[in-house]
Backbone as CSV, one residue per row, in Angstrom:
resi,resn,N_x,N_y,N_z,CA_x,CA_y,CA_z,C_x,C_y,C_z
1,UNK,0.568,-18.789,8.614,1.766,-18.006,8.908,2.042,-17.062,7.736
2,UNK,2.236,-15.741,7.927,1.894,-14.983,6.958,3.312,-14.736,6.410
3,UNK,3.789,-15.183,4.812,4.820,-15.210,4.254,5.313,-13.565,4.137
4,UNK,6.853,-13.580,4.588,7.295,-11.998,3.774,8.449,-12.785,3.534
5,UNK,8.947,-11.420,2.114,10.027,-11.383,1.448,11.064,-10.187,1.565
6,UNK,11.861,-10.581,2.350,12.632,-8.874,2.657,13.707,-9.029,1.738
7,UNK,13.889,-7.737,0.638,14.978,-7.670,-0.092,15.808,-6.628,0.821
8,UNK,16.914,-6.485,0.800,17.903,-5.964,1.918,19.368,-6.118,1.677
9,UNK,20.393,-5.219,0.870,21.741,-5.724,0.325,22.109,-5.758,1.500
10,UNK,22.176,-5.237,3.067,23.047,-4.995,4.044,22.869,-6.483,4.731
11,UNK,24.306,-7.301,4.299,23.599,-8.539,5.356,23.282,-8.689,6.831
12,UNK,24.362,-7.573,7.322,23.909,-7.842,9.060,22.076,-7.173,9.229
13,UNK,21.996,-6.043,8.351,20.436,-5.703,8.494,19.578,-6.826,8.315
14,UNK,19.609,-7.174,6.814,19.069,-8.393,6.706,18.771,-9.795,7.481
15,UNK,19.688,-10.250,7.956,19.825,-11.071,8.821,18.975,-10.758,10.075
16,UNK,18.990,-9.455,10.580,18.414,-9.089,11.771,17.071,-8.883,11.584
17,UNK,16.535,-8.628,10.858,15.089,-8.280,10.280,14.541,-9.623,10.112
18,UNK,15.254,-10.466,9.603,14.967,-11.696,9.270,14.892,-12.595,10.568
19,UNK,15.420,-12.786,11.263,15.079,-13.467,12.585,13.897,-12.489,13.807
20,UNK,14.213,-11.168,13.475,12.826,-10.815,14.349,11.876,-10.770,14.020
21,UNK,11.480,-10.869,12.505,10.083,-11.176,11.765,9.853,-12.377,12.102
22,UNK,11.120,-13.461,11.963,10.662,-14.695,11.850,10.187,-14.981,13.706
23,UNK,10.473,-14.295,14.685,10.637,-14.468,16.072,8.944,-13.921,16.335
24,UNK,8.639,-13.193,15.727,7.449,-12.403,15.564,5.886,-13.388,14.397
25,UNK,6.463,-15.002,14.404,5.709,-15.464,13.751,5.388,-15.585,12.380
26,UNK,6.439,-15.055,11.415,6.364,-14.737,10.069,7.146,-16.022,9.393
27,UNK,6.949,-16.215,8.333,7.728,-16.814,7.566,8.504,-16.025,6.580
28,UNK,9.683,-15.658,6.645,10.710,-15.075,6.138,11.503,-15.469,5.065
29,UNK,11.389,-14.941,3.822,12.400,-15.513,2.623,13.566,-14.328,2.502
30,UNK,14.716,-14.243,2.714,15.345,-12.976,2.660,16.575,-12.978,1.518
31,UNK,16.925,-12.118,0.547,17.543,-11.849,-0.763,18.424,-10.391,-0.956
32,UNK,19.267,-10.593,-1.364,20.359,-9.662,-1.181,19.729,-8.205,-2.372
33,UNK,19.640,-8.341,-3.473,19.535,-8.008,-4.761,17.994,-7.484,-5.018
34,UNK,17.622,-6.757,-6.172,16.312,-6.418,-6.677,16.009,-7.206,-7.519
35,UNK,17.285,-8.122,-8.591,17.124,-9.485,-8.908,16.820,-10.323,-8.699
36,UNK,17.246,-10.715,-7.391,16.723,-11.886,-6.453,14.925,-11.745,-5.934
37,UNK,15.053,-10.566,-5.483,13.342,-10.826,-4.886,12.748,-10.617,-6.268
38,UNK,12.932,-10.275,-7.304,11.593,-9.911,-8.386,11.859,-11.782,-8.632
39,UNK,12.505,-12.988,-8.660,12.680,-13.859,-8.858,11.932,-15.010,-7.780
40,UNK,12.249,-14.529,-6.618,11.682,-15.006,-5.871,9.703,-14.919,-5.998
41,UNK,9.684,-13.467,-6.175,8.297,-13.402,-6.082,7.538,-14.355,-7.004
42,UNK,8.302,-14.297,-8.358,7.929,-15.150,-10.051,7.473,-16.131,-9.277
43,UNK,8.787,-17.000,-7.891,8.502,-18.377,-7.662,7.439,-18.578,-6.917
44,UNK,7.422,-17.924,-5.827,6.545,-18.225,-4.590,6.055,-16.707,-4.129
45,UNK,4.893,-16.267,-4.803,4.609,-15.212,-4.455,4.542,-15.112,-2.369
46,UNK,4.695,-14.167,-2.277,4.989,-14.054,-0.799,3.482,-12.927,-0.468
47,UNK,2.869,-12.617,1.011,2.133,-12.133,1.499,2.376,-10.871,1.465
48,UNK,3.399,-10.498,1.923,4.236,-8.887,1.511,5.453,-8.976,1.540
49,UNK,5.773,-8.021,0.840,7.600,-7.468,0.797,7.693,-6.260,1.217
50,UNK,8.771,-6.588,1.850,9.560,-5.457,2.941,11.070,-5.073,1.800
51,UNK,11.254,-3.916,1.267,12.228,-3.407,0.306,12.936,-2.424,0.410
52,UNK,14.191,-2.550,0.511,15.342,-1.537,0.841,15.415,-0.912,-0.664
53,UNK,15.091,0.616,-0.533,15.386,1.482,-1.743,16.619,1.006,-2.039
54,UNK,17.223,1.473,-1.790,18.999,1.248,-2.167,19.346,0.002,-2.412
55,UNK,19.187,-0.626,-3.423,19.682,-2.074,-4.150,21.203,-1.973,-4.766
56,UNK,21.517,-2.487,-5.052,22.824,-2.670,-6.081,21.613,-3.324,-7.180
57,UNK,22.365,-2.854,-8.543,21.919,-3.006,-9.740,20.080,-2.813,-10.132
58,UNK,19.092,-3.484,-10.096,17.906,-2.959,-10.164,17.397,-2.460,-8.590
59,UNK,17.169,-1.230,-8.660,17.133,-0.529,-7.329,15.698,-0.906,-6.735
60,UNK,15.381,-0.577,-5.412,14.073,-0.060,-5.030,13.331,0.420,-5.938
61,UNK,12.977,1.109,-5.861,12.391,1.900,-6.942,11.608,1.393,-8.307
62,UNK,12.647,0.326,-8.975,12.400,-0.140,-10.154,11.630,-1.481,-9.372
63,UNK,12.043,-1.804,-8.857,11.598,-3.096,-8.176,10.233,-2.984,-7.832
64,UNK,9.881,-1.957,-7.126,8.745,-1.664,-6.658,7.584,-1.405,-7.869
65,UNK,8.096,-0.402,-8.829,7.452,-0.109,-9.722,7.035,-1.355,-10.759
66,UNK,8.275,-2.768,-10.631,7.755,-3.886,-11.593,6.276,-4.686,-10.814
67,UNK,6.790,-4.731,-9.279,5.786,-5.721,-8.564,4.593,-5.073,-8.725
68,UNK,4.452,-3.491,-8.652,3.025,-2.977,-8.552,2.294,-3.125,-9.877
69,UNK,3.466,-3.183,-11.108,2.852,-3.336,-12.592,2.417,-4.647,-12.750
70,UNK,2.938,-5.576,-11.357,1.823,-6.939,-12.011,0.792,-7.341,-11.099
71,UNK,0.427,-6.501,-10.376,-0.062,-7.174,-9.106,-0.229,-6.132,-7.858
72,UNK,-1.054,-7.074,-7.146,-1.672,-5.666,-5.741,-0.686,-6.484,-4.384
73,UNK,0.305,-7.096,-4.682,1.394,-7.177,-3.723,1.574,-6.205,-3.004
74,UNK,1.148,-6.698,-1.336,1.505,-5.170,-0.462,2.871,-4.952,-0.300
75,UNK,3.541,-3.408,-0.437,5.030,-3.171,-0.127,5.082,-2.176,0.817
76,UNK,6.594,-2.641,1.624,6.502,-1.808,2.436,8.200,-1.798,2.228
77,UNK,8.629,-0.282,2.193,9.578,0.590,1.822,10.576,0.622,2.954
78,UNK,11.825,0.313,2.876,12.920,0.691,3.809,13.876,1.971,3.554
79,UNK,13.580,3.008,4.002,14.279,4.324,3.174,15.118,4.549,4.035
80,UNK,16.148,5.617,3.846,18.035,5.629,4.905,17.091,6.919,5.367
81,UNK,16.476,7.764,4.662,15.733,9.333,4.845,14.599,9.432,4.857
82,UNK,14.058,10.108,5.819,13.162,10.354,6.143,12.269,11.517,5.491
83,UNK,12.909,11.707,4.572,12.413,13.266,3.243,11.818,13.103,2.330
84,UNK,11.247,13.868,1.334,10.632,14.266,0.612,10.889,13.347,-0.754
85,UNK,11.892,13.137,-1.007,12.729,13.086,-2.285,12.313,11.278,-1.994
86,UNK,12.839,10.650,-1.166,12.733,9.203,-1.179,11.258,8.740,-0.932
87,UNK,10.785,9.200,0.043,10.016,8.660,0.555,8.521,8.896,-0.856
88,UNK,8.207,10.319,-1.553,8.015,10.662,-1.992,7.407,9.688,-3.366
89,UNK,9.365,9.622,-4.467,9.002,8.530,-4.621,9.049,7.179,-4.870
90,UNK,9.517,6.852,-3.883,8.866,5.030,-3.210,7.134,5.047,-3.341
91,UNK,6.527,5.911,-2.704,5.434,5.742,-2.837,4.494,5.885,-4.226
92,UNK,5.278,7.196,-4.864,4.824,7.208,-6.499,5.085,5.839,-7.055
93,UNK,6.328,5.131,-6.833,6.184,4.268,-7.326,5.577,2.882,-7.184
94,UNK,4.618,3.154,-5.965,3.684,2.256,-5.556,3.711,1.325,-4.044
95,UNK,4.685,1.844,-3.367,4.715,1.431,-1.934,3.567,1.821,-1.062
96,UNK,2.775,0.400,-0.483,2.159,0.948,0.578,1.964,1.510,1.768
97,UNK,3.328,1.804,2.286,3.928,1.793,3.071,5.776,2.299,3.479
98,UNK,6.180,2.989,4.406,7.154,2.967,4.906,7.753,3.186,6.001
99,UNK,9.511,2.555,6.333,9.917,2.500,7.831,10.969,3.335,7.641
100,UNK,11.734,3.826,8.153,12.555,4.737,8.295,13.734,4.051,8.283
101,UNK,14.920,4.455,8.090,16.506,3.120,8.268,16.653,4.158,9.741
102,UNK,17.263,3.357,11.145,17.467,2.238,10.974,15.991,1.680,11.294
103,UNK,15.757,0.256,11.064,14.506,-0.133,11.194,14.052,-0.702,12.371
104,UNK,13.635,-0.727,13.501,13.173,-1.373,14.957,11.858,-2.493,14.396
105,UNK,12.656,-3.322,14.879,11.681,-4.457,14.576,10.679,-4.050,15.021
106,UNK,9.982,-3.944,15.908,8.771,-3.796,16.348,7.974,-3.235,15.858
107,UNK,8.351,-2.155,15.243,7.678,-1.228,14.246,7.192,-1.559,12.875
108,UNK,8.964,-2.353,12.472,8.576,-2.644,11.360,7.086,-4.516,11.131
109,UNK,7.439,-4.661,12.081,6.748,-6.138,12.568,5.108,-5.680,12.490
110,UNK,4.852,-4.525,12.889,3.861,-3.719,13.027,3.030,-3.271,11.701
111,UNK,3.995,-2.826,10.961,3.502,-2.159,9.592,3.393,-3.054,9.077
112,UNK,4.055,-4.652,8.883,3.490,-5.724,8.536,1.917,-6.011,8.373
113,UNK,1.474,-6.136,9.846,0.352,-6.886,10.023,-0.520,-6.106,9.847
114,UNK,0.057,-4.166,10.116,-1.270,-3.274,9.370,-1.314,-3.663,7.953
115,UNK,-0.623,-3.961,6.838,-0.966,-3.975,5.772,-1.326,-4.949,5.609
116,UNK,-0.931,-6.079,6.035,-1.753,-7.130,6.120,-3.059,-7.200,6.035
117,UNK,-3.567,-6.127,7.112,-4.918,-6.123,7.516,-5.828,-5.455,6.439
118,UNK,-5.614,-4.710,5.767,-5.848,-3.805,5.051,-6.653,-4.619,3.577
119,UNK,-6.364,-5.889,3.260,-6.819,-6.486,2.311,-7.438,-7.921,2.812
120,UNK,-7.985,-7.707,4.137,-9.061,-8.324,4.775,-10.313,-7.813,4.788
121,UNK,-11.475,-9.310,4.671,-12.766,-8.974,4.674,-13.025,-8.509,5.931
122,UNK,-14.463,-7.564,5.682,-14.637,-6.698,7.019,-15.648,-7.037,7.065
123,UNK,-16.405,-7.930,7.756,-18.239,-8.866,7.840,-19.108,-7.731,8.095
124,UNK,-20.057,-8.617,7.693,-21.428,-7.700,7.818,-21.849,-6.492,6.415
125,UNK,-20.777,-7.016,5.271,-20.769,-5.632,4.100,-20.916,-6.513,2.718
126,UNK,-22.202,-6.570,2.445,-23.000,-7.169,1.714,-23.293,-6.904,0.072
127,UNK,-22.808,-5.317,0.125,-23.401,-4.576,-0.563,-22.742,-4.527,-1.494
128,UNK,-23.553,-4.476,-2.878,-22.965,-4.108,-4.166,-23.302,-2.486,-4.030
129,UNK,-22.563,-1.595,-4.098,-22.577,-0.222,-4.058,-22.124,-0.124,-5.894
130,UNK,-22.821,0.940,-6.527,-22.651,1.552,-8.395,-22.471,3.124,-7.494
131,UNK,-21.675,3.311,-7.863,-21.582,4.734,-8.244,-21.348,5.440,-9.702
132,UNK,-22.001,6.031,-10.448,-22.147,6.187,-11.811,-21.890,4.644,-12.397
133,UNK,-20.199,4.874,-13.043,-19.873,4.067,-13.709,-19.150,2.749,-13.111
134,UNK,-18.789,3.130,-11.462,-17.984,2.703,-10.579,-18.996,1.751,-10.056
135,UNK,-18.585,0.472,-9.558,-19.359,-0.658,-8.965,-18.358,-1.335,-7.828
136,UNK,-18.954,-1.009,-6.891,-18.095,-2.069,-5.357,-18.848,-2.618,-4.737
137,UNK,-18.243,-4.085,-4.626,-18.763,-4.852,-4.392,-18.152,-5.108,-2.635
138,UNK,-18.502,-4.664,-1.709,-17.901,-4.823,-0.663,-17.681,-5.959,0.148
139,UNK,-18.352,-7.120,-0.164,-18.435,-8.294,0.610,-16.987,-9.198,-0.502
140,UNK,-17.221,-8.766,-1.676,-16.349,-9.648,-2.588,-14.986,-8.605,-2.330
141,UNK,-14.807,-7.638,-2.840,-13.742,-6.461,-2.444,-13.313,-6.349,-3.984
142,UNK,-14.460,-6.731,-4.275,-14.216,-6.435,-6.085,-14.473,-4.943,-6.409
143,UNK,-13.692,-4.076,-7.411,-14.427,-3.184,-7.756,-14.151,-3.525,-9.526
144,UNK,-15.683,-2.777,-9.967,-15.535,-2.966,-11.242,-15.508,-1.354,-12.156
145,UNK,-15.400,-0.984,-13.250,-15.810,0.012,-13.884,-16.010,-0.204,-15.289
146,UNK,-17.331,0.397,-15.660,-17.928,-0.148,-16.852,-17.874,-1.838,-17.099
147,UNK,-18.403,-2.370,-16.032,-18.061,-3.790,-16.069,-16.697,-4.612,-16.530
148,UNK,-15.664,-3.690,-15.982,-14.394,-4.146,-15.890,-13.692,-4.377,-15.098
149,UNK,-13.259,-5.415,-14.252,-12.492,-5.418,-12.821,-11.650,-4.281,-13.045
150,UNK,-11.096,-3.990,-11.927,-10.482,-3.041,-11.188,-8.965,-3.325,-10.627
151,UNK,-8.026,-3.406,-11.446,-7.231,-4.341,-10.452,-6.244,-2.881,-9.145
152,UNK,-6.979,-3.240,-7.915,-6.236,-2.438,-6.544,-5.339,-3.104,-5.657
153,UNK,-4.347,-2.474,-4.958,-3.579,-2.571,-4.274,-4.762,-2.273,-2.986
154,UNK,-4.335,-3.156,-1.657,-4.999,-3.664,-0.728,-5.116,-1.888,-0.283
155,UNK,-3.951,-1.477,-0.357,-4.372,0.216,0.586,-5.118,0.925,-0.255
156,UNK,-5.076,0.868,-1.501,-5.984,1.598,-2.770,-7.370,0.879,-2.180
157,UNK,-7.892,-0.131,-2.248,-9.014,-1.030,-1.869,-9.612,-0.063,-1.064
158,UNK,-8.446,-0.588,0.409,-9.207,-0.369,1.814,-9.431,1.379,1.750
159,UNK,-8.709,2.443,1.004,-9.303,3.689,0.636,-10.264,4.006,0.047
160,UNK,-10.429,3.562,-1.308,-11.554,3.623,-1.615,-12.885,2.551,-0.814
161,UNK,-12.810,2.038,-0.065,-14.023,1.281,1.165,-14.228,2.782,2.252
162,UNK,-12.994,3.197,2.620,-13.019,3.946,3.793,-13.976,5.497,2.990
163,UNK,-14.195,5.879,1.809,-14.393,7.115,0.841,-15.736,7.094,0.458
164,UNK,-15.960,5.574,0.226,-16.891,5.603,-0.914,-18.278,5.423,0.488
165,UNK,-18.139,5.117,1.227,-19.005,4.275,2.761,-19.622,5.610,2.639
166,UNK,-19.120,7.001,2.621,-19.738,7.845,2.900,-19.643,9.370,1.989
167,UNK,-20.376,9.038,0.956,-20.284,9.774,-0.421,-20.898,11.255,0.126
168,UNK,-19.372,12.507,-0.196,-20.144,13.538,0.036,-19.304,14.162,1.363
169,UNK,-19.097,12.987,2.106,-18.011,13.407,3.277,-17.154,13.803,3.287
170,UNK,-16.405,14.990,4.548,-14.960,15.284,3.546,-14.099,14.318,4.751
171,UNK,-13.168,13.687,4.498,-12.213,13.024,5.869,-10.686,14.245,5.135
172,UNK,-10.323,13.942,7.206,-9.407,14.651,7.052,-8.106,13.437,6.191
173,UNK,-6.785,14.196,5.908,-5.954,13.393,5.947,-5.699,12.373,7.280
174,UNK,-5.766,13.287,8.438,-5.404,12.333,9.622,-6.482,11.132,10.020
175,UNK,-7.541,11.387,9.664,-8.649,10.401,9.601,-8.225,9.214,9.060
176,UNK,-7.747,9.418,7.504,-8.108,8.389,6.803,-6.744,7.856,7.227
177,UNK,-5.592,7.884,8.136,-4.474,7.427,7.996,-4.906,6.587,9.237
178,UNK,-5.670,7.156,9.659,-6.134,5.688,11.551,-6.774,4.806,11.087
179,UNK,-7.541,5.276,9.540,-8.906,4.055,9.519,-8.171,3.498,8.298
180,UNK,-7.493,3.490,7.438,-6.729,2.805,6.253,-5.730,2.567,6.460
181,UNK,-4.350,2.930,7.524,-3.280,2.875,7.401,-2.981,1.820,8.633
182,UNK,-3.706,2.386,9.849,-3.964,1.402,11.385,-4.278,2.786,11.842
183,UNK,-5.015,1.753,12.938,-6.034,2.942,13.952,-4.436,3.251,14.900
184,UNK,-4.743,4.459,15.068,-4.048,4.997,16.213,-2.493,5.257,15.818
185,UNK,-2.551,5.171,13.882,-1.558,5.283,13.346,-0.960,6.708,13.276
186,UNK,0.209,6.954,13.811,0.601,8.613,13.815,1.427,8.495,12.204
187,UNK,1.084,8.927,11.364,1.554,8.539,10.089,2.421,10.095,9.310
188,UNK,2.334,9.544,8.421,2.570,10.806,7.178,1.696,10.831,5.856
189,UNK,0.995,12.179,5.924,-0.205,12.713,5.282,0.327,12.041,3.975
190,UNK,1.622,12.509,3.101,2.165,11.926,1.948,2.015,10.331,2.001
191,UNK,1.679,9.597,2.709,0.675,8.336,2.219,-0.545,8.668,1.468
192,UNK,-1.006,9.382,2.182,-2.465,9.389,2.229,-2.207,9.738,-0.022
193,UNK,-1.851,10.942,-0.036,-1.947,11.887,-1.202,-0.945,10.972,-2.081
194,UNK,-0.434,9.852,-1.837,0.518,9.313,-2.946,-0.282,7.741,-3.187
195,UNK,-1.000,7.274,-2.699,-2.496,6.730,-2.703,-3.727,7.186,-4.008
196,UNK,-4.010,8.221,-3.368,-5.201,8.737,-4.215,-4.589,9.194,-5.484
197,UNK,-3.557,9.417,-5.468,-2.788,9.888,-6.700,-2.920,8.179,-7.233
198,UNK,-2.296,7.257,-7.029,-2.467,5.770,-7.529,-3.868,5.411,-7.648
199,UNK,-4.771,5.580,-6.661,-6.287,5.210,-6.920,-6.845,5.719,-8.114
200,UNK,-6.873,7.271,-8.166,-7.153,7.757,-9.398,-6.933,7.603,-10.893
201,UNK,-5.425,6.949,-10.464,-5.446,6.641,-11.966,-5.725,5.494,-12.468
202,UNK,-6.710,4.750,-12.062,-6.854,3.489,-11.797,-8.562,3.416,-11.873
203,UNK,-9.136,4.666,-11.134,-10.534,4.891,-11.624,-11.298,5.836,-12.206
204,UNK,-10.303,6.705,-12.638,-10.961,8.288,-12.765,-10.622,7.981,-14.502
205,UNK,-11.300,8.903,-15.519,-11.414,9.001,-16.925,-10.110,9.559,-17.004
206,UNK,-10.314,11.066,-16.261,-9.103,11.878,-16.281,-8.664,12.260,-14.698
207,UNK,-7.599,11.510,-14.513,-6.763,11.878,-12.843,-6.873,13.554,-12.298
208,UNK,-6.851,13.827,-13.449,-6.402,15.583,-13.120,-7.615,16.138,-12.960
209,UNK,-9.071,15.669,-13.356,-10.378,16.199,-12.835,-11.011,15.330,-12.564
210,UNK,-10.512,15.137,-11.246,-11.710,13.547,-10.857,-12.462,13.555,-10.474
211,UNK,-13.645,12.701,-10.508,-15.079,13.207,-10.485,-15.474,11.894,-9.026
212,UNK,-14.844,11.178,-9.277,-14.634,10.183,-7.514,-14.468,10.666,-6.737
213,UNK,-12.690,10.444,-6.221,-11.740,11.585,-5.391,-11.640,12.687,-5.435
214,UNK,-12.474,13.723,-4.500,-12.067,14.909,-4.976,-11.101,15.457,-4.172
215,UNK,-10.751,16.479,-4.344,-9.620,17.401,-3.260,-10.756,18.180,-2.130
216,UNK,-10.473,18.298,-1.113,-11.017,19.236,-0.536,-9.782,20.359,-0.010
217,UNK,-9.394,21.480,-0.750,-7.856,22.096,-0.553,-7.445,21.865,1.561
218,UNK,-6.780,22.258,1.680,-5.731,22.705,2.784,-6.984,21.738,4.179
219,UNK,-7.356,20.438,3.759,-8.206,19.544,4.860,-8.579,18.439,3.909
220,UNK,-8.386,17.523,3.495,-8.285,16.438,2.440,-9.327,16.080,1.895
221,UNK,-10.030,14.942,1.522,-10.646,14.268,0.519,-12.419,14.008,0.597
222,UNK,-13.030,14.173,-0.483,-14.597,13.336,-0.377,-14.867,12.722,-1.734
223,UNK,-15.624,11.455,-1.521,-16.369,11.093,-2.655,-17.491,10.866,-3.271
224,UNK,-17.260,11.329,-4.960,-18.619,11.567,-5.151,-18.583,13.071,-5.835
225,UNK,-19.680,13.425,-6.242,-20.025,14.555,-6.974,-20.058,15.616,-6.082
226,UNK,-19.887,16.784,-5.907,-20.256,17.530,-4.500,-21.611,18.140,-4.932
């Protein structure tokens, strides 16, 4: 039963999220505060957290930015706006994910089990793949560089799997949001680009000329040397 942790100051939201996750098969720990869940997590790390930007006292934001500084904990973002400014960055600050306020269970129940999925083995992938300095190990979901683990967030992972499979390729943004985000996912491209912005800095020497991820301008990404 796959554990979540929804932080959420609004109790009637809370409450409601919390019985249709839990109605939906989840095991549900739910916490008012950005205090409370960074506490909770210390205790009983949870499968994912579901996080309302808007906290009283340590916000979204900070919250998000502590869990991603220790760990590839999947998050998924509860924003009031649907714009630039929040959504933006929640994700700079390391969300894998987000739902819009108000939140429809179903949806959000949904983005669950895609991220879920996302840091599952995919059989039949055997292969230790080196690229220069870069080493993936696809059956383990290890990556190393200069013989140093790699530590990724499950959507950083499952991006660089979906990039590296085919060195040289360009995928569109909308591509990589069906095959990394969920198939048949109608998404927002600003996943995709607030991702590789996190991947990069995570494998590239220098983020700003990366020799992995490259840009392909105004149609998105390939990897590898061109």
């Amino acid at each position: 039963m796959p554990r979540v942790l929804l932080i959420e100051d609004d109790a009637a939201v809370r409450d409601g999220l919390r019985i249709a996750l839990t109605y939906q098969g989840h095991e549900v720990e739910a916490v008012g505060t950005g205090e409370a869940g960074l506490a909770a997590v210390a205790a009983n790390p949870p499968d994912v957290v579901v996080l309302d930007l808007m906290l009283p006292g340590v916000d979204g934001f900070e919250v998000c930015r502590r869990l991603r500084a220790a760990g590839d904990l999947p998050i998924i973002m509860l924003t009031a706006r649907d714009d630039d400014i929040d959504v933006v960055a929640g994700l700079e600050a390391g969300a894998d994910d987000y739902v819009v306020k108000p939140a429809r269970a179903r949806v959000l129940e949904a983005r669950v089990r895609a991220v879920l999925r996302r840091g599952e083995r995919r059989p039949g992938a055997d292969r230790h793949e080196r690229h220069g300095d870069l080493v993936v190990d696809r059956d383990g979901l290890v990556v190393a560089k200069r013989g140093q683990p790699v530590a990724l967030a499950p959507t950083e992972l499952r991006l660089l799997l979906e990039l590296s499979a085919a060195p040289g390729r360009v995928f569109s943004r909308q591509v990589l949001l069906e095959s990394v985000w969920d198939q048949g996912y109608l998404g927002d491209s600003r996943l995709v680009d607030a991702c590789v912005q996190r991947l990069r800095a995570k494998i590239e020497d220098d983020p700003a000329a990366p020799v992995y991820v490259r840009t392909v301008r105004g149609f998105g990404y390939r990897f590898g040397p061109l």
